[in-house]
PyMOL Python script that loads the backbone (N, CA, C, O; Angstrom):
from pymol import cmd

cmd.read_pdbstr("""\
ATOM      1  N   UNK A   1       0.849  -1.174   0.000  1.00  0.00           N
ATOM      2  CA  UNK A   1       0.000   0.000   0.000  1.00  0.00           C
ATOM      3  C   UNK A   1       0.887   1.227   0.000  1.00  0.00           C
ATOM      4  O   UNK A   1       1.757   1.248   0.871  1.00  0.00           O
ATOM      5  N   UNK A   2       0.819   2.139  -0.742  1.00  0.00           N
ATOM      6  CA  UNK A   2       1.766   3.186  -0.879  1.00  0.00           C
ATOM      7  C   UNK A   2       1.156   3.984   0.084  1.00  0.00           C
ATOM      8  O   UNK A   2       0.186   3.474   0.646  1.00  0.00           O
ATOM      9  N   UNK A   3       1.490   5.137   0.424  1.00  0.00           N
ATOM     10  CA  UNK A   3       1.228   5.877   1.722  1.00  0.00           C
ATOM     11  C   UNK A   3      -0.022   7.148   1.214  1.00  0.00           C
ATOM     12  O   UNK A   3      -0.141   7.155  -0.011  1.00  0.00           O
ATOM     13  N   UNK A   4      -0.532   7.727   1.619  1.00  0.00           N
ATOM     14  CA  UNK A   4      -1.074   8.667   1.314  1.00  0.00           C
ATOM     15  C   UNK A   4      -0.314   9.960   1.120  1.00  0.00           C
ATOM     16  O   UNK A   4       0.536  10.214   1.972  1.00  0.00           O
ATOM     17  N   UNK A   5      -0.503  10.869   0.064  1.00  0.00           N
ATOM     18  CA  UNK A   5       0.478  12.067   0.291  1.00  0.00           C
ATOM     19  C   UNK A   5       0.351  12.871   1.147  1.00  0.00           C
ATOM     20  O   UNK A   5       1.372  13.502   1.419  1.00  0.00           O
ATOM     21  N   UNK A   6      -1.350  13.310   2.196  1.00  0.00           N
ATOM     22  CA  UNK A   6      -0.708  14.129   3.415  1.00  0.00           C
ATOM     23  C   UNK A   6       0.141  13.446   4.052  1.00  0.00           C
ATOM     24  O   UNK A   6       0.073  12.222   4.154  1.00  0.00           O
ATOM     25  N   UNK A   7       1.356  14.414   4.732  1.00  0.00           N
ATOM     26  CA  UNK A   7       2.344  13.660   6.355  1.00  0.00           C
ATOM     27  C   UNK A   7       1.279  13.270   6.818  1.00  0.00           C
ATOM     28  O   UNK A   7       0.908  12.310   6.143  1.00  0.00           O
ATOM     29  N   UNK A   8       0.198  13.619   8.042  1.00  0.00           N
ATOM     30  CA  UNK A   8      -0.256  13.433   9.244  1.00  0.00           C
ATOM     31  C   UNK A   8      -0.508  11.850   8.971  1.00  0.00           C
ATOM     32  O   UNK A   8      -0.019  10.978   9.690  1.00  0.00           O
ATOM     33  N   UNK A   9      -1.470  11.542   7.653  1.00  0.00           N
ATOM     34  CA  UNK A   9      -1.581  11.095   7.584  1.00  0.00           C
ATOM     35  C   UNK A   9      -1.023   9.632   7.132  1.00  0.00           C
ATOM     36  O   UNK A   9      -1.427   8.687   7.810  1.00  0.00           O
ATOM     37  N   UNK A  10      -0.318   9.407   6.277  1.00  0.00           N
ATOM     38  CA  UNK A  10       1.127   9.198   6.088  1.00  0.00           C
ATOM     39  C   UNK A  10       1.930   8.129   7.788  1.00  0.00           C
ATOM     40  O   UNK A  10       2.446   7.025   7.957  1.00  0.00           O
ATOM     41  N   UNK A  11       1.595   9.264   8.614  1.00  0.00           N
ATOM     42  CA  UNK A  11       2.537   9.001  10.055  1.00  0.00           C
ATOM     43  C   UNK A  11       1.785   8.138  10.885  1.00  0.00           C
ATOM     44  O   UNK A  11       2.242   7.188  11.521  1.00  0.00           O
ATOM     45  N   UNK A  12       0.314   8.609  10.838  1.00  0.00           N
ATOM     46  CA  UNK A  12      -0.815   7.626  11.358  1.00  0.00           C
ATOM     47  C   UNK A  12      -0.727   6.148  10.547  1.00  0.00           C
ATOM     48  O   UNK A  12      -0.679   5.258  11.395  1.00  0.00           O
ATOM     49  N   UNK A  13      -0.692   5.620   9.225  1.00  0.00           N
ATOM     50  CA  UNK A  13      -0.270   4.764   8.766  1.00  0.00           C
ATOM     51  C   UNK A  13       0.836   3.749   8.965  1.00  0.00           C
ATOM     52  O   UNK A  13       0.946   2.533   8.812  1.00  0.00           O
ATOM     53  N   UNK A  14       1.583   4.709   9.355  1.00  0.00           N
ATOM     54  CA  UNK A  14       2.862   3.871   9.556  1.00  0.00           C
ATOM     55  C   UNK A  14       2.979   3.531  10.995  1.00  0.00           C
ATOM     56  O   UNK A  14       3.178   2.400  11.440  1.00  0.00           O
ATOM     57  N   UNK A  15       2.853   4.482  11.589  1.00  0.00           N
ATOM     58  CA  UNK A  15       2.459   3.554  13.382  1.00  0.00           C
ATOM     59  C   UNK A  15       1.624   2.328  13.738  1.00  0.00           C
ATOM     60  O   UNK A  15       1.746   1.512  14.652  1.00  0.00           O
ATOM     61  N   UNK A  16       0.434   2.478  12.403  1.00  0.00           N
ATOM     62  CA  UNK A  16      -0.431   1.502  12.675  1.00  0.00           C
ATOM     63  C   UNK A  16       0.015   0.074  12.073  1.00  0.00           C
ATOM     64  O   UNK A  16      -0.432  -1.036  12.363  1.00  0.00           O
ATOM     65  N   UNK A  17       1.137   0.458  11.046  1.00  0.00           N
ATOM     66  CA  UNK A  17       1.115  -0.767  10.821  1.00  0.00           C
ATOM     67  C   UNK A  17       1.778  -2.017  11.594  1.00  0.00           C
ATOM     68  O   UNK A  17       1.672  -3.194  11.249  1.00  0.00           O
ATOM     69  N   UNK A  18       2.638  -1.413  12.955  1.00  0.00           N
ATOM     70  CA  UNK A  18       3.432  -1.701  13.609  1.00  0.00           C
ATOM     71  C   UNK A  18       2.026  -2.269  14.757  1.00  0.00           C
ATOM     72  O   UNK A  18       2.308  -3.300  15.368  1.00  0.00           O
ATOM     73  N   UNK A  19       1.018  -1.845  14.969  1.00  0.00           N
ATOM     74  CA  UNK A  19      -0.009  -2.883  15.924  1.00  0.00           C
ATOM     75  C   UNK A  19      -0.735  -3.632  15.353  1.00  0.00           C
ATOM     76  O   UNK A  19      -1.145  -3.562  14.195  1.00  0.00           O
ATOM     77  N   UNK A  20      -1.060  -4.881  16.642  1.00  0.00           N
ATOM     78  CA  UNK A  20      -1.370  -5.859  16.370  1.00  0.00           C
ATOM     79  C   UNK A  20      -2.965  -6.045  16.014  1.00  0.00           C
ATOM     80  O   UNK A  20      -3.440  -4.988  15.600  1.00  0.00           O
ATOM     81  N   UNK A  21      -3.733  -6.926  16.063  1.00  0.00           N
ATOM     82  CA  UNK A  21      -5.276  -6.850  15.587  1.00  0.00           C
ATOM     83  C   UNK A  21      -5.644  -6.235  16.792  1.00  0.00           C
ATOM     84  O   UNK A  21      -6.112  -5.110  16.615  1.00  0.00           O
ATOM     85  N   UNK A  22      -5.581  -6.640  18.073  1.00  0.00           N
ATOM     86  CA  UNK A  22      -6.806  -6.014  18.975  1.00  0.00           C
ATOM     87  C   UNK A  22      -6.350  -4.525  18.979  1.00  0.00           C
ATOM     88  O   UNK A  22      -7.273  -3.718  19.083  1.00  0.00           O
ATOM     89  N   UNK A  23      -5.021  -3.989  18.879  1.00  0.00           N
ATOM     90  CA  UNK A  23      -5.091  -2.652  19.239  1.00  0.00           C
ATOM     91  C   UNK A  23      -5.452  -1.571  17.670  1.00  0.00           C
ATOM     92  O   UNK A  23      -5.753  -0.378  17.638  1.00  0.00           O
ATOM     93  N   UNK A  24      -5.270  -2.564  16.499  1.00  0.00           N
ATOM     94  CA  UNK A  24      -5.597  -2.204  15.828  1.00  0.00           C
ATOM     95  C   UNK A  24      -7.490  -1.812  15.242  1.00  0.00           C
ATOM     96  O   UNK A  24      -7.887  -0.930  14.481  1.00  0.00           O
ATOM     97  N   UNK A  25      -8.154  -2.734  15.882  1.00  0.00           N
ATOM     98  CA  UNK A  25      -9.170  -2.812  15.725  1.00  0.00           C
ATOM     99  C   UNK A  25      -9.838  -1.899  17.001  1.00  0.00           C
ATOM    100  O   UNK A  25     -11.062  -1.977  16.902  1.00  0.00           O
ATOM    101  N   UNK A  26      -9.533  -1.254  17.897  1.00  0.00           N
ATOM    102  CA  UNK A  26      -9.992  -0.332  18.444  1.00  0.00           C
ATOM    103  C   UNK A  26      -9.221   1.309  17.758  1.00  0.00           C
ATOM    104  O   UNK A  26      -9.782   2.377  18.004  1.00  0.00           O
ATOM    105  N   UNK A  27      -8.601   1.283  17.356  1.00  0.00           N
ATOM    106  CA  UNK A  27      -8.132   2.455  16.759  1.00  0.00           C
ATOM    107  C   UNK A  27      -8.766   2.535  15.440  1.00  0.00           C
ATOM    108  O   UNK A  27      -8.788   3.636  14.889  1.00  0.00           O
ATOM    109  N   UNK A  28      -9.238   1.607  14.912  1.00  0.00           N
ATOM    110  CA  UNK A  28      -9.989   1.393  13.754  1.00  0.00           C
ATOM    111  C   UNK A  28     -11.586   2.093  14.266  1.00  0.00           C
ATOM    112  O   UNK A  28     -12.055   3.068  13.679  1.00  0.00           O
ATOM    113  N   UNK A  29     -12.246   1.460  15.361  1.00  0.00           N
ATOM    114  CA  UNK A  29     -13.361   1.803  16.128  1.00  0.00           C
ATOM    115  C   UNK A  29     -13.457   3.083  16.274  1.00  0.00           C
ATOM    116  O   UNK A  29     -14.295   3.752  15.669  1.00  0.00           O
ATOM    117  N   UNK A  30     -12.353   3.706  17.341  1.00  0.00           N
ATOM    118  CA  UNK A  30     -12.661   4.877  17.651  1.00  0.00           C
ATOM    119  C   UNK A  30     -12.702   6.438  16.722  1.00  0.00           C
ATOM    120  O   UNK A  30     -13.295   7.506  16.874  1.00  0.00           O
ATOM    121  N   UNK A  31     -11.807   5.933  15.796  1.00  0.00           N
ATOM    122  CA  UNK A  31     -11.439   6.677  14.148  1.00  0.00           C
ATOM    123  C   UNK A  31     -13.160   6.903  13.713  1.00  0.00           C
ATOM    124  O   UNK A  31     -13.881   7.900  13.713  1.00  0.00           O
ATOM    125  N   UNK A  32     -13.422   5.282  13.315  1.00  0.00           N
ATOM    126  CA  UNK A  32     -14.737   5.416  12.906  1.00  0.00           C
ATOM    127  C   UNK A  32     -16.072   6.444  13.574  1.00  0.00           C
ATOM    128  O   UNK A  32     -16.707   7.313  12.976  1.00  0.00           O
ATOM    129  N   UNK A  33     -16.201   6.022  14.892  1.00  0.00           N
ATOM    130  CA  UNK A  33     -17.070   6.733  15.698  1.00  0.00           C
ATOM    131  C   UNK A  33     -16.535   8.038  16.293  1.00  0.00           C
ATOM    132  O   UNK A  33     -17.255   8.653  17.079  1.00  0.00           O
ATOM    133  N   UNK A  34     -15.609   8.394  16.049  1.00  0.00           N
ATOM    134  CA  UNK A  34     -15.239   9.940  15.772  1.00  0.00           C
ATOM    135  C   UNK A  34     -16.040  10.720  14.744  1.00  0.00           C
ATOM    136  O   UNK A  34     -16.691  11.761  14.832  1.00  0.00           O
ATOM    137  N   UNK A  35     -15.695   9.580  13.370  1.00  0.00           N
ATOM    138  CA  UNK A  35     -16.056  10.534  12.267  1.00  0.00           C
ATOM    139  C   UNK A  35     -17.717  10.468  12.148  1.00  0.00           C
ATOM    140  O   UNK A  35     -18.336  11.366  11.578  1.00  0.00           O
ATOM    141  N   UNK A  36     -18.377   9.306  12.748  1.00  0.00           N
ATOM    142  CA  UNK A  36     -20.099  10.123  13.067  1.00  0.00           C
ATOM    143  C   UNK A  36     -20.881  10.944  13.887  1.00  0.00           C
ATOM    144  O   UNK A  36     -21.938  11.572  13.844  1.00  0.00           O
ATOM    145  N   UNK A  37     -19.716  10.637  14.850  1.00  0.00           N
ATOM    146  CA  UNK A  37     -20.373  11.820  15.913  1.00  0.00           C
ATOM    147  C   UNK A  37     -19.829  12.976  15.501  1.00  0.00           C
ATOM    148  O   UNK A  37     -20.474  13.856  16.071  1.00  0.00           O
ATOM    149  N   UNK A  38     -19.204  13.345  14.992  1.00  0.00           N
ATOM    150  CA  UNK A  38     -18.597  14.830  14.465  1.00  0.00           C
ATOM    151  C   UNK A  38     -17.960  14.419  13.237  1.00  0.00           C
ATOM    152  O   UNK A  38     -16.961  13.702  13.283  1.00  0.00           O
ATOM    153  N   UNK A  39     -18.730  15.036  11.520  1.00  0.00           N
ATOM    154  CA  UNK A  39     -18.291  14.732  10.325  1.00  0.00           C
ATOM    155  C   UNK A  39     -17.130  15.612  10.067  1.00  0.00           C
ATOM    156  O   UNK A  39     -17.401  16.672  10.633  1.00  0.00           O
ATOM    157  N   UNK A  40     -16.225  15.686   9.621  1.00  0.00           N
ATOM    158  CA  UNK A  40     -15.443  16.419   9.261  1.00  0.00           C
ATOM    159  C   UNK A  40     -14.461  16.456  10.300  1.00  0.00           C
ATOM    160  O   UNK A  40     -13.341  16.556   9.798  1.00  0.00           O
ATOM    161  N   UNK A  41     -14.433  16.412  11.658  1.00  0.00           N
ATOM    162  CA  UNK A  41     -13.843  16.777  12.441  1.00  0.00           C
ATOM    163  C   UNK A  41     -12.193  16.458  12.039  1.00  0.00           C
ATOM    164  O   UNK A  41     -11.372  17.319  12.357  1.00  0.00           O
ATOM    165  N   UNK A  42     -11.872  15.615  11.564  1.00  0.00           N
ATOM    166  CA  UNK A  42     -10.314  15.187  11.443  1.00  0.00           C
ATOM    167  C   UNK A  42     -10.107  15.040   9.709  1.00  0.00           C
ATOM    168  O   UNK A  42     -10.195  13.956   9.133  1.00  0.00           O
ATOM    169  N   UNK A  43      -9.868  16.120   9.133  1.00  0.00           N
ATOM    170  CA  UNK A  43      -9.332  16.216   7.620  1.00  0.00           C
ATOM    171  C   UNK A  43      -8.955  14.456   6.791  1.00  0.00           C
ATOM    172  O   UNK A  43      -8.006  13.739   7.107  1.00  0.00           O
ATOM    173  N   UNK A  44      -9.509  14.288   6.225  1.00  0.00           N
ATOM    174  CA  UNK A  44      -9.159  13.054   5.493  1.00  0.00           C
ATOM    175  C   UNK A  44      -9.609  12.124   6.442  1.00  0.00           C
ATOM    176  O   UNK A  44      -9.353  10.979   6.069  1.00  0.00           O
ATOM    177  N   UNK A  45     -10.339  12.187   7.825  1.00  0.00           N
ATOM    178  CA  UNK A  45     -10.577  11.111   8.417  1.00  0.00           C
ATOM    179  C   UNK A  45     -11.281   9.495   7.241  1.00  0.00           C
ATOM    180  O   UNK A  45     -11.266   8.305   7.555  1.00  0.00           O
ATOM    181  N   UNK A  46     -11.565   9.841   6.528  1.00  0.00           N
ATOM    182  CA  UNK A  46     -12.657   8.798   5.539  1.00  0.00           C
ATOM    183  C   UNK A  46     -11.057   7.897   4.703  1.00  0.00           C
ATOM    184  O   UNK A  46     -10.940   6.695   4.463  1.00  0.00           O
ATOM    185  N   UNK A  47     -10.238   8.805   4.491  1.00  0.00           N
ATOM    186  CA  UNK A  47      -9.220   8.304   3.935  1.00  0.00           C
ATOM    187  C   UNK A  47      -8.608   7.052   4.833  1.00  0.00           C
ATOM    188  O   UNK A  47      -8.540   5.841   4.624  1.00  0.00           O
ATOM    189  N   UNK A  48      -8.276   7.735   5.712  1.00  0.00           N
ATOM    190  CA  UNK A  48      -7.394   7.095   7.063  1.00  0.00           C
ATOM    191  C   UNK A  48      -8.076   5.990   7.733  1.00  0.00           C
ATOM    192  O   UNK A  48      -7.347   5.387   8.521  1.00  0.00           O
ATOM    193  N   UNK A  49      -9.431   5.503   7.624  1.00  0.00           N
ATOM    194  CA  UNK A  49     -10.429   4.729   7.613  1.00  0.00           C
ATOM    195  C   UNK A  49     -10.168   3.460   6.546  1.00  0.00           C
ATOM    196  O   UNK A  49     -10.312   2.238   6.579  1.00  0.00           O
ATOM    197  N   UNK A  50      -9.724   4.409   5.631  1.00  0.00           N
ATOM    198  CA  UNK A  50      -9.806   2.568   4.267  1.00  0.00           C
ATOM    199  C   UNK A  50      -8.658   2.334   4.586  1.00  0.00           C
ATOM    200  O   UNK A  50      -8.511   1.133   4.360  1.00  0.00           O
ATOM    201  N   UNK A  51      -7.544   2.824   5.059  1.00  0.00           N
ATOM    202  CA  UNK A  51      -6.478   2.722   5.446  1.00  0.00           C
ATOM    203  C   UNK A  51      -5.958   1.675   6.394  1.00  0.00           C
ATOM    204  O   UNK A  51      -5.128   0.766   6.402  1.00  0.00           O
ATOM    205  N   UNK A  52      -6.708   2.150   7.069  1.00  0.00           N
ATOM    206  CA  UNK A  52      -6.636   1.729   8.814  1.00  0.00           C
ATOM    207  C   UNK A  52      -7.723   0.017   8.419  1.00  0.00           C
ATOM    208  O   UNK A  52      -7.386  -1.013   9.004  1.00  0.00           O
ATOM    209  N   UNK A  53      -8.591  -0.002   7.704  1.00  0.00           N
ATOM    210  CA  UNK A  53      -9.644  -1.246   7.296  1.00  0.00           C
ATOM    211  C   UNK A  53      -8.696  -2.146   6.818  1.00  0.00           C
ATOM    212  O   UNK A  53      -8.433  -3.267   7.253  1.00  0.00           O
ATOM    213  N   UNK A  54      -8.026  -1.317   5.529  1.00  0.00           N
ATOM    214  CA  UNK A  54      -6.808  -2.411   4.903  1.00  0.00           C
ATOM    215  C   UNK A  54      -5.674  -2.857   5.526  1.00  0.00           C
ATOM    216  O   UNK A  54      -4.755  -3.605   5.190  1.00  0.00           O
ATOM    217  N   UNK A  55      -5.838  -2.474   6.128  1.00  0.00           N
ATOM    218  CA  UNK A  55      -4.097  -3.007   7.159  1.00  0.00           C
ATOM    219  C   UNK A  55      -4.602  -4.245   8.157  1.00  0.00           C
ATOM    220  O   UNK A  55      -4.049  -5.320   8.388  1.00  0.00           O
ATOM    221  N   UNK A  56      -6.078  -3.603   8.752  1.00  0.00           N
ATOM    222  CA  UNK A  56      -7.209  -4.823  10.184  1.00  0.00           C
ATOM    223  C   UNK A  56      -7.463  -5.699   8.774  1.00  0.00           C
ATOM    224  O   UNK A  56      -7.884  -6.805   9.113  1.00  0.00           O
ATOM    225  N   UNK A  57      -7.429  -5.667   8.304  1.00  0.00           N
ATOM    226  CA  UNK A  57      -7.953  -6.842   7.130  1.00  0.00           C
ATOM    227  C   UNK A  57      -6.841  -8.032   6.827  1.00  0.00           C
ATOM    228  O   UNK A  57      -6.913  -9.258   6.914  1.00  0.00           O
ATOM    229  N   UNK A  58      -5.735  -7.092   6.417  1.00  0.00           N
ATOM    230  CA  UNK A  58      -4.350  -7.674   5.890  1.00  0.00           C
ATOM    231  C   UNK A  58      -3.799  -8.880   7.358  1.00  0.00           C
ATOM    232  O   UNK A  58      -3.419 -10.042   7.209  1.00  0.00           O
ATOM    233  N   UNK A  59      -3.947  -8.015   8.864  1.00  0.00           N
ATOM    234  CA  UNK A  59      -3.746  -8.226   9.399  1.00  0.00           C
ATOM    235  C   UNK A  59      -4.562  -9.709   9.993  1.00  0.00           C
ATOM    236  O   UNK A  59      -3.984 -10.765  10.251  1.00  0.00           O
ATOM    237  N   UNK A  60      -5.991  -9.453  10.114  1.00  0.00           N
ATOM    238  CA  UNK A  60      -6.813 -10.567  10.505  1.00  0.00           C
ATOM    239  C   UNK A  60      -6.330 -11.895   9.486  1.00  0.00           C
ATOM    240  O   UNK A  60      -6.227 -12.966  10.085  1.00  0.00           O
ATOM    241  N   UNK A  61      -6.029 -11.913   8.003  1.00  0.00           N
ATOM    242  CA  UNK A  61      -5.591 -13.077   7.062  1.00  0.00           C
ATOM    243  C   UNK A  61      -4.702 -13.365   7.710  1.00  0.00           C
ATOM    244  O   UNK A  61      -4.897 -14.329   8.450  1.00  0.00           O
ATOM    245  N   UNK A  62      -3.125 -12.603   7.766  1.00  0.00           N
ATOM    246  CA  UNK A  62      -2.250 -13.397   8.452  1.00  0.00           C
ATOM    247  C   UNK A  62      -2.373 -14.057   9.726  1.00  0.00           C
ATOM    248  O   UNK A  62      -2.026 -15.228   9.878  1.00  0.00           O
ATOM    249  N   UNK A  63      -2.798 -13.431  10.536  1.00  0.00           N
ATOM    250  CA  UNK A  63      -3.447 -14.163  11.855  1.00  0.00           C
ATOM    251  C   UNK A  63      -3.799 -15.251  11.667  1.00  0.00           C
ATOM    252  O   UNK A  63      -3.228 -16.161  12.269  1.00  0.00           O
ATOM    253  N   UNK A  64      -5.201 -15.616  10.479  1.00  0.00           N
ATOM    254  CA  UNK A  64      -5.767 -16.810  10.373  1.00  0.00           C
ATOM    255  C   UNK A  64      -4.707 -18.020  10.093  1.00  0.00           C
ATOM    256  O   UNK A  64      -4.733 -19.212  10.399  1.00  0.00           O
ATOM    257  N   UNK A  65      -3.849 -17.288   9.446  1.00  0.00           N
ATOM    258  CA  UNK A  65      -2.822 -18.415   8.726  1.00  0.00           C
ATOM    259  C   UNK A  65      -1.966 -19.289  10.036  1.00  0.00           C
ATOM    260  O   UNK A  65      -1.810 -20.495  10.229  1.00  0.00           O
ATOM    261  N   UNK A  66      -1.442 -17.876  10.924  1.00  0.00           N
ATOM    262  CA  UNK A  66      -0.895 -18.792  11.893  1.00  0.00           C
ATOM    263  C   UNK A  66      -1.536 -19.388  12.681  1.00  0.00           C
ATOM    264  O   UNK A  66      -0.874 -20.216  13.307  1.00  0.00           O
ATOM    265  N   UNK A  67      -2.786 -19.315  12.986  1.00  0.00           N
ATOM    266  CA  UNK A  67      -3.250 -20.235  14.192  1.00  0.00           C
ATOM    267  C   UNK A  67      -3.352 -21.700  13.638  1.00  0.00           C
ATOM    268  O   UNK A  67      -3.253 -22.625  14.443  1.00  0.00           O
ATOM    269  N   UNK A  68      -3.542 -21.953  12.335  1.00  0.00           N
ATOM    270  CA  UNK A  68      -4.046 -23.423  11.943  1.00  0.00           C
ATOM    271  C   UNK A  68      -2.164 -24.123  12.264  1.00  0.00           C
ATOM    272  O   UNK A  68      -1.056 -23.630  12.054  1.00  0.00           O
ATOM    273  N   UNK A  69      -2.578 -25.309  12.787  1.00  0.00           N
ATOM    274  CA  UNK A  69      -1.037 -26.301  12.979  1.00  0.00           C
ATOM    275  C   UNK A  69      -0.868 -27.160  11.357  1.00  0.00           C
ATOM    276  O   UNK A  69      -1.693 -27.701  10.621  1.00  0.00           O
ATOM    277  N   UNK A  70       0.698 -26.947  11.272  1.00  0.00           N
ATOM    278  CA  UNK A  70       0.874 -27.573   9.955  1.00  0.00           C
ATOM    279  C   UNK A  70       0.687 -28.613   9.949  1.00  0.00           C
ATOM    280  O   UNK A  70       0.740 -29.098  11.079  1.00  0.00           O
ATOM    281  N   UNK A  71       0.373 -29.599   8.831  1.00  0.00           N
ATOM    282  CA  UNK A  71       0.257 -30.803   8.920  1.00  0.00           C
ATOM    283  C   UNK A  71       1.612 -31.543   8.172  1.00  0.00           C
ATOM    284  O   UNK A  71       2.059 -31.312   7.049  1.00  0.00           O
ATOM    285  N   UNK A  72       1.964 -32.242   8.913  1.00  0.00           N
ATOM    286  CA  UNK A  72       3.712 -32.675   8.608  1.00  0.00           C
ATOM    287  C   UNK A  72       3.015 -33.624   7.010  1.00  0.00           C
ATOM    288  O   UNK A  72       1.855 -33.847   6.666  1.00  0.00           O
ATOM    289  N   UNK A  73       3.795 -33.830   6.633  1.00  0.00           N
ATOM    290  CA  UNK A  73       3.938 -34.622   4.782  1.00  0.00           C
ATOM    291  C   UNK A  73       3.309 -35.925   5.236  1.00  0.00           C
ATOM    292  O   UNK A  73       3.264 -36.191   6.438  1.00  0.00           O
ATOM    293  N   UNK A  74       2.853 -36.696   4.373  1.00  0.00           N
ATOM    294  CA  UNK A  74       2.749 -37.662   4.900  1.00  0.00           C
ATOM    295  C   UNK A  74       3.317 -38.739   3.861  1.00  0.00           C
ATOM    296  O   UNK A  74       3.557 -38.494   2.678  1.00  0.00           O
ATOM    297  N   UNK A  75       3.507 -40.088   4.558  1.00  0.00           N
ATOM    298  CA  UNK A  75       4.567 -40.733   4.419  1.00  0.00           C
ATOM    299  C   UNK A  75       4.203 -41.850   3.452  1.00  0.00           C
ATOM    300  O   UNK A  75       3.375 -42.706   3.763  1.00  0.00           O
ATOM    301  N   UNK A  76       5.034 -41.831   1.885  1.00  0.00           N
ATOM    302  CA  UNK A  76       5.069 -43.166   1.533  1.00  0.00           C
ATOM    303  C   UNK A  76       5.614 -43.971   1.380  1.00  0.00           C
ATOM    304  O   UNK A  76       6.722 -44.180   0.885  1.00  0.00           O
ATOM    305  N   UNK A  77       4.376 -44.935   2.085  1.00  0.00           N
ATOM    306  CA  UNK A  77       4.821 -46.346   2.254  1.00  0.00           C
ATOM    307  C   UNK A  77       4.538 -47.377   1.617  1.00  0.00           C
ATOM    308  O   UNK A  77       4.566 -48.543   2.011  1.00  0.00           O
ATOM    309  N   UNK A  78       4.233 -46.928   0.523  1.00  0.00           N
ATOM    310  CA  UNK A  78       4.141 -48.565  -0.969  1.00  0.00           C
ATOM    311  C   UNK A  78       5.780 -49.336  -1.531  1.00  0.00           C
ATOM    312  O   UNK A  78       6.849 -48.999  -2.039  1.00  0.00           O
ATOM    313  N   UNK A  79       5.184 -50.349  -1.108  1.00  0.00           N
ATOM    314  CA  UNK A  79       6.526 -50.961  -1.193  1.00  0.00           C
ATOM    315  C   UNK A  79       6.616 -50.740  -3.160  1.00  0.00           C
ATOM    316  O   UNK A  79       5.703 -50.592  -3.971  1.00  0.00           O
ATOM    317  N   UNK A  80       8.179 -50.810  -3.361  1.00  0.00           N
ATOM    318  CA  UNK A  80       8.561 -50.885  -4.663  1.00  0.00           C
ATOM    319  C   UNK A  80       7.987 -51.858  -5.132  1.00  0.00           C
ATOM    320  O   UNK A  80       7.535 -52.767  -4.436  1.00  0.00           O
ATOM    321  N   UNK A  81       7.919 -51.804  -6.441  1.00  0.00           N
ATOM    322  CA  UNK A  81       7.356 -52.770  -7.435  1.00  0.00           C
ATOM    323  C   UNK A  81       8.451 -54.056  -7.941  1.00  0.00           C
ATOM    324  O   UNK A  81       9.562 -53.617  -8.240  1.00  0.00           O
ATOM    325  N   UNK A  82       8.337 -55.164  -8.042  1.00  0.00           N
ATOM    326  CA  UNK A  82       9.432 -55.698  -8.109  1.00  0.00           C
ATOM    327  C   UNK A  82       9.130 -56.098  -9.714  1.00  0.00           C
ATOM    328  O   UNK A  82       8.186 -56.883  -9.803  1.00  0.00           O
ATOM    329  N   UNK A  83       9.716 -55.732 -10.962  1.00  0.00           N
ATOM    330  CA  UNK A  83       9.249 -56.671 -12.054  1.00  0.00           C
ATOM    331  C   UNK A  83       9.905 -56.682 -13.100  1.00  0.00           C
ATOM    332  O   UNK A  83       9.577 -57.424 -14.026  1.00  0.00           O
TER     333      UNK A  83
END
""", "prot")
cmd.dss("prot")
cmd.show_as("cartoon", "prot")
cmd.util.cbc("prot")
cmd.orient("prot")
């Protein structure tokens, strides 16, 4: 994801990408319910939102990946063919 060209915003991005899902997903929350209880209040807030969605998104896939346990190869055992 390339960065957005405001800084502020830009800087908010890059901190976030450094947390994990739960702290990410309340900073995701409170962003959101900022911007309905007061529209406009934070310049580009709507931006910083798909932002902040795509990263809790990116983030929740990898998560999924690590919790499942690998399943080791499994083993064959057919004897050679003799002929």
């Amino acid at each position: 994801m390339t960065p957005p060209s405001t800084p502020p915003a830009g800087w908010i991005l890059r901190y976030a990408r450094r947390l994990r899902f739960p702290q990410l997903l309340v900073l995701t929350g409170a962003l959101f319910a900022l911007d309905l209880l007061i529209p406009d209040f934070i310049p580009l807030a709507d931006e910083l939102l798909l932002g902040l969605l795509t990263l809790l998104f990116g983030v929740w896939r990898d998560r999924g990946a690590e919790d499942e346990p690998a399943k080791p190869p499994e083993k064959d055992i057919t004897p050679p063919e003799d002929g």
